[in-house]
C-alpha positions as CSV (number, residue, x, y, z in Angstrom):
1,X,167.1,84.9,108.8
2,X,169.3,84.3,105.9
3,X,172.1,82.7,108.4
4,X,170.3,80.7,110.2
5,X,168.2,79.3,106.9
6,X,172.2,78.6,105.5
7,X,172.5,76.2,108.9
8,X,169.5,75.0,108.3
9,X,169.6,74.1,104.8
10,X,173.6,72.5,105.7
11,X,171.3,69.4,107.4
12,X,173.7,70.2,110.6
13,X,170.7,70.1,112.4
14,X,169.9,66.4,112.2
15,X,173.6,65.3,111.3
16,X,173.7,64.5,108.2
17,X,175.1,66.1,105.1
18,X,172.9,68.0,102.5
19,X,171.8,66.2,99.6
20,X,171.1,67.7,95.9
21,X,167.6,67.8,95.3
22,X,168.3,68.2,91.5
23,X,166.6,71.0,89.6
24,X,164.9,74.0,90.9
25,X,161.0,73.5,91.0
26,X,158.7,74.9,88.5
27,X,156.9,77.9,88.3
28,X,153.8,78.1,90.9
29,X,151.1,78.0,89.0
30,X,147.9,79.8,89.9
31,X,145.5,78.9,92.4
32,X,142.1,78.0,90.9
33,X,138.6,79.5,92.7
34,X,137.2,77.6,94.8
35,X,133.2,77.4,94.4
36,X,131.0,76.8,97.5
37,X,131.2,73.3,97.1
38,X,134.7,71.9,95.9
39,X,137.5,71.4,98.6
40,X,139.3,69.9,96.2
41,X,140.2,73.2,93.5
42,X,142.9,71.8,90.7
43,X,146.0,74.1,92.8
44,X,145.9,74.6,96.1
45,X,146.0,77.7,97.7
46,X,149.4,79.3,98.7
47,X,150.2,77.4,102.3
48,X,148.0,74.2,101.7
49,X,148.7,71.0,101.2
50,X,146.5,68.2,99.4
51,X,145.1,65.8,101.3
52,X,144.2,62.3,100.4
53,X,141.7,59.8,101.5
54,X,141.1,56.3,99.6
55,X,138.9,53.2,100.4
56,X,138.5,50.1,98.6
57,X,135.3,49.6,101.0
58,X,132.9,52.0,99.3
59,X,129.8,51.2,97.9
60,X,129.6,50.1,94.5
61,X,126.5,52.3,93.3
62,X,125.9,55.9,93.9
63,X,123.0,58.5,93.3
64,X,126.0,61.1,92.6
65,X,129.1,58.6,90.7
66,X,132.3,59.5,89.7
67,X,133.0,60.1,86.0
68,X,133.4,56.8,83.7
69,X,135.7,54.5,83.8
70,X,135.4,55.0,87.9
71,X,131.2,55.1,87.9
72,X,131.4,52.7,90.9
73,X,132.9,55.2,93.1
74,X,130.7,57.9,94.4
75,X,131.8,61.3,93.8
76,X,132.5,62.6,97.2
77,X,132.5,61.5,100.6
78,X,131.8,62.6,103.9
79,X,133.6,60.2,105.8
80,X,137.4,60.2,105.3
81,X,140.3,61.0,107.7
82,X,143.5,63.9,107.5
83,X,146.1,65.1,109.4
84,X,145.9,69.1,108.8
85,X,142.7,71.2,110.5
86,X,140.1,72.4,109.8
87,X,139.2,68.7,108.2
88,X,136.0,70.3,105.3
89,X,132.6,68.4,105.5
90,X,133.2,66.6,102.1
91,X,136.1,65.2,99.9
92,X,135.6,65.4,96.1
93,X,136.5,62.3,93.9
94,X,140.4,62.4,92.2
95,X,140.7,60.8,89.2
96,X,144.1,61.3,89.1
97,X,145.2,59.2,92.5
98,X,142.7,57.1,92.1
99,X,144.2,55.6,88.4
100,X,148.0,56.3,90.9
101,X,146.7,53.9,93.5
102,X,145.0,51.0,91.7
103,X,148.6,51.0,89.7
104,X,150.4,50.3,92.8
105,X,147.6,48.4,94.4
106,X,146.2,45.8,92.2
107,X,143.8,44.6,91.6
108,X,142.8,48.3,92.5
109,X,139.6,48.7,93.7
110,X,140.2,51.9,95.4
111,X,138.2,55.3,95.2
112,X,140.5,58.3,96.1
113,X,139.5,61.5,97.0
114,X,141.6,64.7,97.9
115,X,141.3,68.3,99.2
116,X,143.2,71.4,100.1
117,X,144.1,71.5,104.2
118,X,145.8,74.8,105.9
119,X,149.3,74.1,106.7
120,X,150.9,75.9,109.7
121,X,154.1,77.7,108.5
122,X,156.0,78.6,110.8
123,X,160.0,80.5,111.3
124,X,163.5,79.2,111.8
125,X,163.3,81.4,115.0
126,X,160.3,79.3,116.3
127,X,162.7,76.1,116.2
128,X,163.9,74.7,119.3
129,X,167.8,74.1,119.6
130,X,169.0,71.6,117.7
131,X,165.5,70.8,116.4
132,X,165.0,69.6,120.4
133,X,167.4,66.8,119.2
134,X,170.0,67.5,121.9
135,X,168.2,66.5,124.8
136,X,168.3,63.5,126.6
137,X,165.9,60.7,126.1
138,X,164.5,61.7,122.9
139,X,162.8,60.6,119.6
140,X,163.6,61.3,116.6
141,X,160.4,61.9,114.2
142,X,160.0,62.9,110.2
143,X,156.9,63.9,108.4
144,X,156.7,64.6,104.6
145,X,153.9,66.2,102.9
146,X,153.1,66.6,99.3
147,X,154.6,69.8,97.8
148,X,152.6,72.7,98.1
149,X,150.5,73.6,94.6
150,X,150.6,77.2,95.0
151,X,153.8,78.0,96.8
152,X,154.3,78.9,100.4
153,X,154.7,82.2,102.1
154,X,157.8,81.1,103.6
155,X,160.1,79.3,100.8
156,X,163.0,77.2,101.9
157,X,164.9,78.1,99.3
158,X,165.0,79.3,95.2
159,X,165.4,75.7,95.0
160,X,162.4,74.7,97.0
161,X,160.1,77.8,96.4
162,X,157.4,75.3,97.5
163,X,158.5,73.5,100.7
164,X,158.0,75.7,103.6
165,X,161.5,76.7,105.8
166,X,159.4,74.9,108.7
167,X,156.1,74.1,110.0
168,X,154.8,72.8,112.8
169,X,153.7,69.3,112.5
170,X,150.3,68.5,112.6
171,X,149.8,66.6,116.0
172,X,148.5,63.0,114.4
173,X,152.2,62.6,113.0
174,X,153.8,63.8,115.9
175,X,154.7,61.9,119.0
176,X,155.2,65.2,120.7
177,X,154.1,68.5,118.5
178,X,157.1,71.4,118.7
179,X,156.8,74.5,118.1
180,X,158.3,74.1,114.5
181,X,160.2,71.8,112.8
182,X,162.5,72.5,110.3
183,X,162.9,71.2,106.1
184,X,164.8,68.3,106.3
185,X,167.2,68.7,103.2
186,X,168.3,65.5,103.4
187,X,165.3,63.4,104.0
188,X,163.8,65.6,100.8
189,X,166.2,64.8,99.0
190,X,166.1,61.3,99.2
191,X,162.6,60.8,98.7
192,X,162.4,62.8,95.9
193,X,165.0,60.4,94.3
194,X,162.3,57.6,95.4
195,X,159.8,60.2,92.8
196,X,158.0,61.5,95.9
197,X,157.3,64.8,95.3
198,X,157.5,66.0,98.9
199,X,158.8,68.4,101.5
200,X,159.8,66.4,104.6
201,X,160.2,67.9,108.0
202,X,162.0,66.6,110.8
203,X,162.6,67.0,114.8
204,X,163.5,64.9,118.1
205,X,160.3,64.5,120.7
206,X,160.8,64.3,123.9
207,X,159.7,60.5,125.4
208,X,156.9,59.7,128.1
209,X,157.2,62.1,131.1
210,X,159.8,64.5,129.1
211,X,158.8,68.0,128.0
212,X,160.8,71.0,125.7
């Protein structure tokens, strides 16, 4: 394992050379309880990811509001769309992406709301060859994610104690789902320099009437 996550890490995979992604991560912190109605605890569980859902289209009164200064939002929803299954029932108000949105949406009438989704680690042994990138008549695909709150089961790295080695993608961000797809070091790297704090994956699909 340790060999192949040094060829991994090296970016040889999707030909490009490995960026620095600065300073090693923080300490996980602890995963809050969840209660039997939050989805939305304030860290994650180990292996989940936050999700997020905002709509500027809500209603702008609700028997059950968010906290002031965002009373015209209600606080939760049933409605709202993610990548990573099981999708729970209800997604609690977040303050916190709500104030991150409206700043870089204006006039930012957004509500936001967030929960914890399951994310399907998976090993460097699960990845095809070449990430499936040296077959013919292929596409190449990326998918970042949030970093996890509460650490992964499967760290890349001491560096990344938070990004999962790989995961399987979660098939609405996948033109083709593999088995796994590996951290993309490079990719990581450079949105992190962008201030996304993400773990980004990536992989080569096959196209239409091509198969791994």
């Amino acid at each position: 394992m340790n060999t192949a996550r040094g060829v991994l890490l090296g970016a040889a995979l999707l030909g490009g050379a490995a960026v620095s992604c600065g300073k090693s991560e923080a300490a996980v912190p602890e995963a809050a309880p969840r209660d039997a109605w939050s989805n939305s605890p304030k860290v994650c569980a180990q292996d989940e990811v936050r999700e997020y859902f905002c709509d500027a289209l809500l209603p702008l009164s609700s028997a059950l509001p968010a906290p002031a200064p965002y009373s015209t939002c209600p606080s939760s929803i049933e409605h709202h769309e993610g990548y990573h299954e099981p999708l729970p029932p209800v997604a609690v108000f977040d303050a916190s992406y709500t104030a991150y949105i409206r700043k870089r949406h204006p006039p930012g009438h957004n509500c936001c709301y967030s929960w914890c989704a399951p994310v399907q680690v998976a090993s460097l042994e699960q990845v095809l060859p070449q990430a499936g990138c040296g077959q013919p008549l292929v596409v190449r695909e990326t998918y970042c994610m949030p970093t996890l709150e509460g650490g992964t089961s499967a760290p890349a790295s001491a560096e990344l104690p938070r990004c999962p080695v790989a995961i399987q993608p979660p098939e609405g961000k996948a033109f083709a789902v593999p088995p796994a797809a590996p951290l993309d070091l490079v990719v990581t790297g450079q949105r992190r320099q962008q201030g996304f704090d993400e773990c980004c994956y990536g992989w080569c699909s096959p196209q239409p009437g091509g198969s791994y």
